[in-house]
DOMI-477868 format. One record per residue (C-alpha): residue in three letters; y, x, z; residue number from 0. Coordinates in Angstrom, 2 decimals, padded with zeros to 5 digits. Each point is the difference from the previous one (the first is absolute). Layout:
BEGIN
> ala/Y/X/Z/NUM .
...
This chain:
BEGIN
> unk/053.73/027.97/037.59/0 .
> unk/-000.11/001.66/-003.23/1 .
> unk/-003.65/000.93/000.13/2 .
> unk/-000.68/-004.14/000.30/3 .
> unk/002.29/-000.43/-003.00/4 .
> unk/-001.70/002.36/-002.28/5 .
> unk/-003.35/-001.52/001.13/6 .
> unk/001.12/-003.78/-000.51/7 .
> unk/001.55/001.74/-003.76/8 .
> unk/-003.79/001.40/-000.57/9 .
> unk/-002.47/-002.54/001.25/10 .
> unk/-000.33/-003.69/000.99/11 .
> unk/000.00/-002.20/003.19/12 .
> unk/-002.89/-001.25/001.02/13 .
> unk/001.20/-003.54/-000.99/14 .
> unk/001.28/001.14/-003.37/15 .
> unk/-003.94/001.32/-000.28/16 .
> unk/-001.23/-003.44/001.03/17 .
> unk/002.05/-001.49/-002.51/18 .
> unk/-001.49/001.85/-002.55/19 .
> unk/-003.83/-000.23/001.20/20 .
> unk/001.00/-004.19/-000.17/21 .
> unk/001.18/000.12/-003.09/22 .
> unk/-003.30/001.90/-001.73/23 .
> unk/-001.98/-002.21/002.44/24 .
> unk/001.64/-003.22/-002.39/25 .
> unk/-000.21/001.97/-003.49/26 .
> unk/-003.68/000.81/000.89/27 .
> unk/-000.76/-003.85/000.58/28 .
> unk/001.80/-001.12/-003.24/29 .
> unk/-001.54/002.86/-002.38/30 .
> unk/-003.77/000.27/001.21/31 .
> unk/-000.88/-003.77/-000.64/32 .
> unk/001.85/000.86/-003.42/33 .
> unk/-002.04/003.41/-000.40/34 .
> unk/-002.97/-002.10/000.75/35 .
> unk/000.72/-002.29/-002.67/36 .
> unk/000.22/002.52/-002.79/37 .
> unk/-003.29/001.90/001.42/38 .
> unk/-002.03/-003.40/-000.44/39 .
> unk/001.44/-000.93/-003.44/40 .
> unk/-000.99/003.80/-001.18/41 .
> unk/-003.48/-000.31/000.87/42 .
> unk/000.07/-003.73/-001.07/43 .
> unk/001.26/001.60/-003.49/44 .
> unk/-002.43/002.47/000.09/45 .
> unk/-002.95/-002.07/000.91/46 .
> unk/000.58/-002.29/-002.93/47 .
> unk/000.12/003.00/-002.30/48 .
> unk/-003.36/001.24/001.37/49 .
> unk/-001.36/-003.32/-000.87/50 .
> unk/002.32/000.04/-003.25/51 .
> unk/-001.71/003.29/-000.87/52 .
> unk/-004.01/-001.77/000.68/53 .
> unk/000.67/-002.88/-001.76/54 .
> unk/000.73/002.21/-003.01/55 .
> unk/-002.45/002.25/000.35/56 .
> unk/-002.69/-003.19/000.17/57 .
> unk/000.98/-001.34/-002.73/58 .
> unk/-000.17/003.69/-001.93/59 .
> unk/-003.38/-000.24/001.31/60 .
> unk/-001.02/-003.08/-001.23/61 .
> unk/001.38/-000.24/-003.47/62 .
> unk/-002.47/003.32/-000.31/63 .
> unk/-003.02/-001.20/001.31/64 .
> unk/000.76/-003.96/-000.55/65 .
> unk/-000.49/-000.77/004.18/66 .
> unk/001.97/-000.30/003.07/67 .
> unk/-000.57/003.33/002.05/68 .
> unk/-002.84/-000.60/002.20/69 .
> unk/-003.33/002.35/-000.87/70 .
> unk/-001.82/-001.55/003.51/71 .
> unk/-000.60/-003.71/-000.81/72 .
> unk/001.45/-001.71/003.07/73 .
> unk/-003.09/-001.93/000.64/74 .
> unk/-001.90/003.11/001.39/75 .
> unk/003.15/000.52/002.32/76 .
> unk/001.65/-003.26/000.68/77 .
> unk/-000.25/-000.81/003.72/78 .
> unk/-000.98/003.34/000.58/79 .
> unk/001.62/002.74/002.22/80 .
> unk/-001.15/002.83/-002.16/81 .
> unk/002.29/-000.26/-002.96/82 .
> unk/003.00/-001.51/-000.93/83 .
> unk/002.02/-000.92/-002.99/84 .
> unk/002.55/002.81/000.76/85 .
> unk/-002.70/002.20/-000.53/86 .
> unk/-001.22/-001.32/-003.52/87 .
> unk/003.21/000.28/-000.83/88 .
> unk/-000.05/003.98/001.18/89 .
> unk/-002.65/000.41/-001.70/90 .
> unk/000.58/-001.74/-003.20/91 .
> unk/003.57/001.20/-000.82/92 .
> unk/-000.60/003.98/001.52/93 .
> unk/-004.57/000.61/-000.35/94 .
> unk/-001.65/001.39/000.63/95 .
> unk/-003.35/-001.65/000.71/96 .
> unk/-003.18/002.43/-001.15/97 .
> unk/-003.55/000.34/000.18/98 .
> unk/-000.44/001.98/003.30/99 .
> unk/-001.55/002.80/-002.06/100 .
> unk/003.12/000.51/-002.14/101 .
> unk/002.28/000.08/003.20/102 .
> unk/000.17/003.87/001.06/103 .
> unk/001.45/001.46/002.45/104 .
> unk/000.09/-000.49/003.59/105 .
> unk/002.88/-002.72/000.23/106 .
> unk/-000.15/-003.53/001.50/107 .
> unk/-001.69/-002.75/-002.04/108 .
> unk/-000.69/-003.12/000.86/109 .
> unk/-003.35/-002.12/-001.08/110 .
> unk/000.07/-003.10/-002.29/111 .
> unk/-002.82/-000.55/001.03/112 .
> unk/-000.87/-003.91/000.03/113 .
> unk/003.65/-000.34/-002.14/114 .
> unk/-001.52/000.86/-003.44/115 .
> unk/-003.40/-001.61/-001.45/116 .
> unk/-001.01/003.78/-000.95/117 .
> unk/-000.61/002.40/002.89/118 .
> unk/000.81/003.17/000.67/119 .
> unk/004.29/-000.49/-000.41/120 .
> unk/002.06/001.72/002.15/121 .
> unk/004.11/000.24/000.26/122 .
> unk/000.83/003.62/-000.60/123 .
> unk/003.30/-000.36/002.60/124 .
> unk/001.49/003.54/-001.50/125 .
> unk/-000.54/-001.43/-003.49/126 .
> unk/002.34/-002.76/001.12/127 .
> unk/003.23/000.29/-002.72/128 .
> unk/-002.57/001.53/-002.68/129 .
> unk/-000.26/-003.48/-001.67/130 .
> unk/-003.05/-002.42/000.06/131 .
> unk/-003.46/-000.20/-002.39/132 .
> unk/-001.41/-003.04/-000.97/133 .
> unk/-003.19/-000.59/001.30/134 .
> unk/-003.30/-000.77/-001.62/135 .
> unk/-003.51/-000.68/000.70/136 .
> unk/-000.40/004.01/-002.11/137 .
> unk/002.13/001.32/002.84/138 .
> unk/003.53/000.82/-000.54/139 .
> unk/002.30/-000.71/-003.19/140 .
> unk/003.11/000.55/-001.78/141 .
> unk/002.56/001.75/002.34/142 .
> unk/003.74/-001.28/000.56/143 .
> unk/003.24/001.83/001.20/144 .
> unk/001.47/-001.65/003.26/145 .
> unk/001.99/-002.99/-000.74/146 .
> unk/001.34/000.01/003.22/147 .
> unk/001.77/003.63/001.33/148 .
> unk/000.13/-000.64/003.86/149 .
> unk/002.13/001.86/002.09/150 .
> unk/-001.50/002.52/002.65/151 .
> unk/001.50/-002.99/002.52/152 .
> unk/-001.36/-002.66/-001.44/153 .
> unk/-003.85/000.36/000.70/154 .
> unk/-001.33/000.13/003.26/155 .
> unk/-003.51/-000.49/001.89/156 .
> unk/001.00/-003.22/002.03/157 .
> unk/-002.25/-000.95/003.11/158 .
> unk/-000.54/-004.28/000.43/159 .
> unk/-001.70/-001.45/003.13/160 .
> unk/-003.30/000.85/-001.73/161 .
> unk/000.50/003.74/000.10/162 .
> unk/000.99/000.19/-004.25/163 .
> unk/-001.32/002.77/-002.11/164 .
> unk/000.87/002.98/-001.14/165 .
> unk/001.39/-001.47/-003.33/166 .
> unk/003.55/000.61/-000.47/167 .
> unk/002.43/-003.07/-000.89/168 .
> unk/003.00/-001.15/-001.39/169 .
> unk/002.76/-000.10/003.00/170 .
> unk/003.57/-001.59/000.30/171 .
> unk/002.76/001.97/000.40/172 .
> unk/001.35/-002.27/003.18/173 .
> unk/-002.35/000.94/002.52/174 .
> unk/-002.84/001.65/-002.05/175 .
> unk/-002.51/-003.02/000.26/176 .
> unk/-002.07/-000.75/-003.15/177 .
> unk/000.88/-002.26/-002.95/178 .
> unk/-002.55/-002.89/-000.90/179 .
> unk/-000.74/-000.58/-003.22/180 .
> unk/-001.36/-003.05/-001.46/181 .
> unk/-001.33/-001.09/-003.95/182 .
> unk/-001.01/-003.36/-001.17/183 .
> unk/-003.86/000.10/-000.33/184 .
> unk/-000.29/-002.83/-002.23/185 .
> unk/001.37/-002.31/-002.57/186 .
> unk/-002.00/-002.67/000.99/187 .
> unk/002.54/-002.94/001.27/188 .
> unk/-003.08/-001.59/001.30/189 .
> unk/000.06/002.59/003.05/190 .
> unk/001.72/-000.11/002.73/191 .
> unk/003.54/001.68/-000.55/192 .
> unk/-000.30/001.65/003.50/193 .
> unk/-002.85/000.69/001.98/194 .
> unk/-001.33/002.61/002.39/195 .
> unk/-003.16/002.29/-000.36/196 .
> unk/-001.13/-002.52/-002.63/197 .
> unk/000.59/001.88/-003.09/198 .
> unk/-002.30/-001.85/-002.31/199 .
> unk/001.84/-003.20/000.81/200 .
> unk/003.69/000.90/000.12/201 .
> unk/002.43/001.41/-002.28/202 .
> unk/001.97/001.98/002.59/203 .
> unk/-001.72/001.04/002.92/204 .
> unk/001.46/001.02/003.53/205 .
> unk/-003.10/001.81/001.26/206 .
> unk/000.72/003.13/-001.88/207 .
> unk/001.96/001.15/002.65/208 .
> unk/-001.55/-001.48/002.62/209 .
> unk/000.31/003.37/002.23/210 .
> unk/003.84/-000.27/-000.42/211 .
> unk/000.90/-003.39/000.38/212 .
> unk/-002.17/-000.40/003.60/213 .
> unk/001.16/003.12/001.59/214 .
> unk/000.83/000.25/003.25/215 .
> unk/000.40/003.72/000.58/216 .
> unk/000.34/001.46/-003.80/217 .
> unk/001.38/003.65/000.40/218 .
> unk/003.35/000.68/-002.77/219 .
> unk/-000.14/003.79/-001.63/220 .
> unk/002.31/001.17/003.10/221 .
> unk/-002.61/-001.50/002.55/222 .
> unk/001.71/-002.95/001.07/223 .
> unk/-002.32/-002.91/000.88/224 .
> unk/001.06/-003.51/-001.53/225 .
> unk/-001.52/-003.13/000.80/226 .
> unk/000.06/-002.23/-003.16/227 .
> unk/-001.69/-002.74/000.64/228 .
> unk/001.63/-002.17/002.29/229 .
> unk/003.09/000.41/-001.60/230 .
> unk/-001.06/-000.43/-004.05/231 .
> unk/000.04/-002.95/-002.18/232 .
> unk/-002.93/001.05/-002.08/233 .
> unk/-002.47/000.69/003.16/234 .
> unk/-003.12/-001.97/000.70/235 .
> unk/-001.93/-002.25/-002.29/236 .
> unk/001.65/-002.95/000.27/237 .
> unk/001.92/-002.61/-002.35/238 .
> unk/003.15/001.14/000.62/239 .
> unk/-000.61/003.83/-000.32/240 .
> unk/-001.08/-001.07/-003.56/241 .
> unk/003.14/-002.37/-000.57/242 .
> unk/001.80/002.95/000.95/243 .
> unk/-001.13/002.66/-002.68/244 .
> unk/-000.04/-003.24/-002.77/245 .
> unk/003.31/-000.05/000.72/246 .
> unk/000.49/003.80/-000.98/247 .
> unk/-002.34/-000.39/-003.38/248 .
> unk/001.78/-003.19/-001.24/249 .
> unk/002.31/-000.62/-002.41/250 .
> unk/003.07/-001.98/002.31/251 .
> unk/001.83/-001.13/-003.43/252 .
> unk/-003.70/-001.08/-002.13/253 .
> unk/-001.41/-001.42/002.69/254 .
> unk/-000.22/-003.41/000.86/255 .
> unk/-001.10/000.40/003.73/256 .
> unk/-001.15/-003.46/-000.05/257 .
> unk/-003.05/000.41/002.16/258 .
> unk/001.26/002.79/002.03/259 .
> unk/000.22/004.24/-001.30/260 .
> unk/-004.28/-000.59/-000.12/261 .
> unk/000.52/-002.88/-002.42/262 .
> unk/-001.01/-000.03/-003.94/263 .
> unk/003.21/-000.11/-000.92/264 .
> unk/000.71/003.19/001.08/265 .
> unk/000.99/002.78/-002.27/266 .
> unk/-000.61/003.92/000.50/267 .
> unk/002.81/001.83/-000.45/268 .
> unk/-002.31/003.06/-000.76/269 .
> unk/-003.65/001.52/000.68/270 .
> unk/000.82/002.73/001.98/271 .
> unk/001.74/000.02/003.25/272 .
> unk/001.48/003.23/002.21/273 .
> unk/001.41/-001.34/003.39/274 .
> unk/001.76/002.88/002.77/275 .
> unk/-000.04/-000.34/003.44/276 .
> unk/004.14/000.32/000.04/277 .
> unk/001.88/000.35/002.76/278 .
> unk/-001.64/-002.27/002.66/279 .
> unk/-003.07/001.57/-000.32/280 .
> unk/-001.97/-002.91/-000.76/281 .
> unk/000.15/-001.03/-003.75/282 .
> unk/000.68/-003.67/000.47/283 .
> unk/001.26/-000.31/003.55/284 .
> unk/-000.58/-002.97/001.49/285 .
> unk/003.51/-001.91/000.46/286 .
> unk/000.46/-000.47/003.92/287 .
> unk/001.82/-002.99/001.65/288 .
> unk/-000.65/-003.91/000.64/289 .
> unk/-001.90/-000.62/-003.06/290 .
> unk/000.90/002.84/-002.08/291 .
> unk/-003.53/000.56/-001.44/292 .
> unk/000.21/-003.29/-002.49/293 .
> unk/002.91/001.06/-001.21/294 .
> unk/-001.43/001.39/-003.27/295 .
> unk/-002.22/-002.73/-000.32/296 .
> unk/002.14/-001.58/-002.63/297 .
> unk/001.69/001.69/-002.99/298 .
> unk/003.40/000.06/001.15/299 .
> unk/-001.24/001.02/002.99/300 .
> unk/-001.45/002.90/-001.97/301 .
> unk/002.36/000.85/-001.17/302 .
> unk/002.49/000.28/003.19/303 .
> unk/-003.14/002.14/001.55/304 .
> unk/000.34/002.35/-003.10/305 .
> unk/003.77/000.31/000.80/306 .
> unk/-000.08/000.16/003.73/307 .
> unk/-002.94/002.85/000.51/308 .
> unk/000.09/001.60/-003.62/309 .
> unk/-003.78/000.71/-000.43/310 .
> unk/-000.65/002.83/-001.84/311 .
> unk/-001.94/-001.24/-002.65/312 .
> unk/-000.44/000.45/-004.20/313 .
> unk/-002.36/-001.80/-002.38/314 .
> unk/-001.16/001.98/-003.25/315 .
> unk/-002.52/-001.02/-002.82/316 .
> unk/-000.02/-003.25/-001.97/317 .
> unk/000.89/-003.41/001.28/318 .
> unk/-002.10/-002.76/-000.24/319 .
């Protein structure tokens, strides 16, 4: 009798146990939704630095050499899987682009070849972070420091349906997929606001990251696939993927949206544009449910879509 009084004194029932598992069981279900919560804001927080952090370093870059970064003219890559506007940027921000005589050593480059009117280019990947040279017919020119100091985690060789390259690119801290960056081409408002692979005729063109934006199997820098196609507002060449990124580049309190986020009336809110994939994976997800697709047809509508899936976007550069 006294031996199961001391060992009631120094342990538990088995029902005072089950209590106990119950009650962690409950605390678990109320604090890992919360956990969750504060997990997705921190990377939401630090994704919009990442972008804060481009969008100064662009516009560094441009008040020194009086352009938008962007040393491969998109018309020799637009519609193209071979390049993408993530990888101007790389390249344009960090170098280091050479003649492939002056790029020694045994490491990775990759070939501009059919990027650059001159021949004879290459990307000298371990010169990556040394800063870019301006390019002339005479070969290389002046040299730059980096305006852009990546981390070691964000750059990383991403693989699209294609197969990719061996260039590196700029990466998201949510699931490691790559950013897209987009520049106005022109000032012309007798082009197209929007278009796709039609750079001579558009001011903002989609097909710069063509590769991305029709994925179906695009590999992340931990080797998860992600299909992006099906489930993104910007894939395909259609109307309403251009509506969609108009609605990014304009101006919601200038514009007059009388003909639509295509329309004349429309005002850019910048000339630059850096857009992360955020936490659905998908850039713009498409909204799901009975009709849910119009719903940022109209400006208000917008406007509720901005709220509801909090894109991860930021315009930089001068409106027009």
């Amino acid at each position: 009798m006294e031996e199961a009084r001391m060992s009631r004194v120094n342990g538990f029932t088995l029902i005072e146990l089950m209590v106990v598992v119950v009650i962690l069981l409950v605390l678990a279900a109320i604090l890992l939704p919360a956990l969750s919560g504060i997990t997705d804001s921190g990377k939401e927080i630090a994704a919009q630095a990442q972008l804060s952090g481009l969008k100064v370093a662009s516009t560094k870059y441009a008040t020194e050499l009086s352009r938008n970064p962007g040393i491969v003219d998109e018309v020799d890559f637009a519609g193209r899987d071979k390049f993408s506007g993530n990888e101007n940027l790389v390249v344009s921000l960090m170098g280091q682009i050479k003649k492939s005589g002056d790029a020694t050593g045994g490491g990775e480059k990759f070939s501009m070849s059919g990027l650059l009117p001159e021949s004879g280019y290459v990307v000298d990947i371990e010169a990556i972070g040394e800063g870019p040279r301006t390019l002339s017919a005479q070969g290389q020119g002046r040299k730059y420091g980096a305006f852009y100091g990546a981390k070691a985690n964000e750059l990383a060789v991403i693989n699209e349906d294609s197969g990719g390259n061996n260039m590196p690119e700029l990466i998201d801290p949510w699931q490691g997929l790559p950013l897209l960056y987009f520049r106005r081409l022109t000032s012309d408002k007798s082009a197209a606001l929007v278009g796709h692979s039609q750079p001579t005729r558009s001011r903002w063109d989609l097909g710069t990251h063509q590769a991305y934006l029709d994925a179906r199997a695009m590999k992340s820098s931990s080797g998860r696939s992600y299909t992006i196609k099906e489930r993104c507002l910007l894939s395909g060449n259609s109307n309403d993927s251009k509506e969609a990124l108009a609605w990014l580049i304009a101006h919601l309190k200038l514009s007059e949206f009388r003909s639509g986020p295509m329309g004349d009336d429309v005002v850019e809110s910048g000339s630059m544009l850096f857009i992360s994939p955020g936490k659905d994976a998908a850039y713009l997800p498409i909204p799901t449910g009975d009709g849910a697709e119009t719903r940022f047809r109209k400006e208000k509508e917008w406007v509720g879509y901005r709220s509801e899936f909090k894109p991860v976007f930021l315009m930089g550069g001068t409106a027009q």
